[in-house]
N, C-alpha and C positions, 0 to 999 in steps of 0.2 A: 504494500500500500504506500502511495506519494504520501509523505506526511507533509510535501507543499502543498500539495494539492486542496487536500481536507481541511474544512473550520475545525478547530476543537479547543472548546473554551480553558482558560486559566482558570486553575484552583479561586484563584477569586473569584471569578466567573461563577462555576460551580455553586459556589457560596450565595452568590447573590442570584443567583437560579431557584435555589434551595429558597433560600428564606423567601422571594415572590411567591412562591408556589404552597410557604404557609407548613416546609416540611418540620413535624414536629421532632422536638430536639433529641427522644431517644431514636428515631428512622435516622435521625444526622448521624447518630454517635455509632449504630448501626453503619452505615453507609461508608463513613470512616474507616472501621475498624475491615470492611469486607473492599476499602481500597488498601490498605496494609499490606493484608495477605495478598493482592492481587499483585503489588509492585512487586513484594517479595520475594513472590514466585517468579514472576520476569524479569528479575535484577538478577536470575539465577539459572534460568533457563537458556540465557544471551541468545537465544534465537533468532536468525535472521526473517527477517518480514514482520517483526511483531513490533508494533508502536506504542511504545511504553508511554508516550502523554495521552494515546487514544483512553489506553486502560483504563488510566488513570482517572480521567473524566467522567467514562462509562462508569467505573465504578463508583464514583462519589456522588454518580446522578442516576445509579439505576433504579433507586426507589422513592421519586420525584413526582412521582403521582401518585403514591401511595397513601398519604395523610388521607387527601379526597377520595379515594377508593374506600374507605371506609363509611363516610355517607355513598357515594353514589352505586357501591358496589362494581365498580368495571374493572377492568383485566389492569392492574396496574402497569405489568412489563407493556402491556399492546400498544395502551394510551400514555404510558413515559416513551416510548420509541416514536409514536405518533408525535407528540411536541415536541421532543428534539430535531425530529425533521423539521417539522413547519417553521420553527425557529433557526435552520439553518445550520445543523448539527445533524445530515442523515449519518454520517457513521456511526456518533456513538449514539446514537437513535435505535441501528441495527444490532448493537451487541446487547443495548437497556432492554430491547423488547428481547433478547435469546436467555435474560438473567437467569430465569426461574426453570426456564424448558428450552434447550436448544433446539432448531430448526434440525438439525441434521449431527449426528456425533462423527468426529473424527474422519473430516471430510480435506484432511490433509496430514503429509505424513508428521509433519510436527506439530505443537498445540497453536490453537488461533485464540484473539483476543474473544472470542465468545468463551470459547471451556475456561480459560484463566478466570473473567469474571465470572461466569454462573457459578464453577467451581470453589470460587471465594467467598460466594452466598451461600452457599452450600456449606462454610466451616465457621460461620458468625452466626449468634442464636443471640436475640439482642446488641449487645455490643460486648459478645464474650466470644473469644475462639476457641471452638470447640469440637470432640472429635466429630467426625462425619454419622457416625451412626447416633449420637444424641441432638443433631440438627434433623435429620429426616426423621426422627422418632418425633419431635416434638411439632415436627410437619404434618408426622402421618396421624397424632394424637389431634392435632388439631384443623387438620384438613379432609380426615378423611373416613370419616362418621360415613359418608356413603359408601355402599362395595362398590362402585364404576368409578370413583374419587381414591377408593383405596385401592384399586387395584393399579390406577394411575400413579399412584405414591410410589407404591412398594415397586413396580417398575423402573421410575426416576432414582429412586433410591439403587436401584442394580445396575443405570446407566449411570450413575456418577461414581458409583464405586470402583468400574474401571475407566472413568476421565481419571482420577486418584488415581488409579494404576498408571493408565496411562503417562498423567505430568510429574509424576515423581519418579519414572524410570529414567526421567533427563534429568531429575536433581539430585543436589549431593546432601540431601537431607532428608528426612523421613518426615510423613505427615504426623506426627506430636512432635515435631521439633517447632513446627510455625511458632508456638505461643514463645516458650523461652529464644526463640530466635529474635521475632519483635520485640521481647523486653529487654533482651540484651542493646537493641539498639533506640532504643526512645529515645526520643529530642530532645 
């Protein structure tokens, strides 16, 4: 991807997206902590094609329409990837709508900035990182009261357990290293 080519807003940006859009301040603290692990992982992955300011953005704004999906009930990744287009951000428009459910897995031989973010939402349960199987559990506890909702779960939950497979066979860390690796390094 041209990273001249594409808008992609500055963290202040970001912020001042956030706060117009009214997001509340645990989905901030949330959205933060599942940008962390998303740099973390591609400050480590050094992959070529991967745009480490795209991530970055996608992930500080992929749950930017989420406050209001709670009155209005809609898809929040559908209608955050919807506004970030119309507002002139379709890239990370396209990774904010793939946060929750990718369009397609491992649709290239190394990881793309979709599995880096989804995956990173996938290891934050509030603003705590945490293993993989206590984020889909309190997914499936809490999404998936229906059997066609649960059986949806517990699938998403078999397809991100090898994206994990998959992006840590490139890193030189194991997935419970994330927490103490970010606190080693806080600002």
């Amino acid at each position: 991807m041209n990273a001249a080519r594409i808008q992609i807003p500055t963290e202040a940006e970001c912020r001042r997206l956030a706060a117009g859009m009214g997001m509340l301040e645990n989905i901030v603290a949330h959205s933060r902590q599942v940008c962390r692990v998303s740099l973390l992982i591609v400050d480590h992955l050094q992959p070529d094609g991967l745009n480490r300011e795209l991530i970055r953005a996608a992930a500080l704004l992929h749950d930017i329409t989420k406050t209001r999906s709670f009155k209005t009930l809609e898809d929040h990744a559908e209608t955050g990837a919807q506004l970030l287009t119309e507002i002139g951000y379709p890239e990370v428009g396209r990774i904010v709508g793939q946060h929750v459910r990718l369009d397609r897995y491992f649709t290239s031989e190394s990881p793309t900035e979709e599995e880096i973010v989804n995956y990173a939402d996938k290891r934050v349960l509030h603003d705590r990182i945490v293993p993989l199987s206590e984020r889909m559990g309190y997914i499936l506890e809490k999404y998936g009261r229906e059997p066609d909702r649960k059986r949806a779960i517990l699938l998403l939950w078999e397809k991100t357990e090898a994206l994990e497979a998959r992006l840590f066979t490139g890193l030189p860390f194991e997935p419970d290293d994330i927490s103490r690796l970010l606190d080693e390094n806080l600002p």
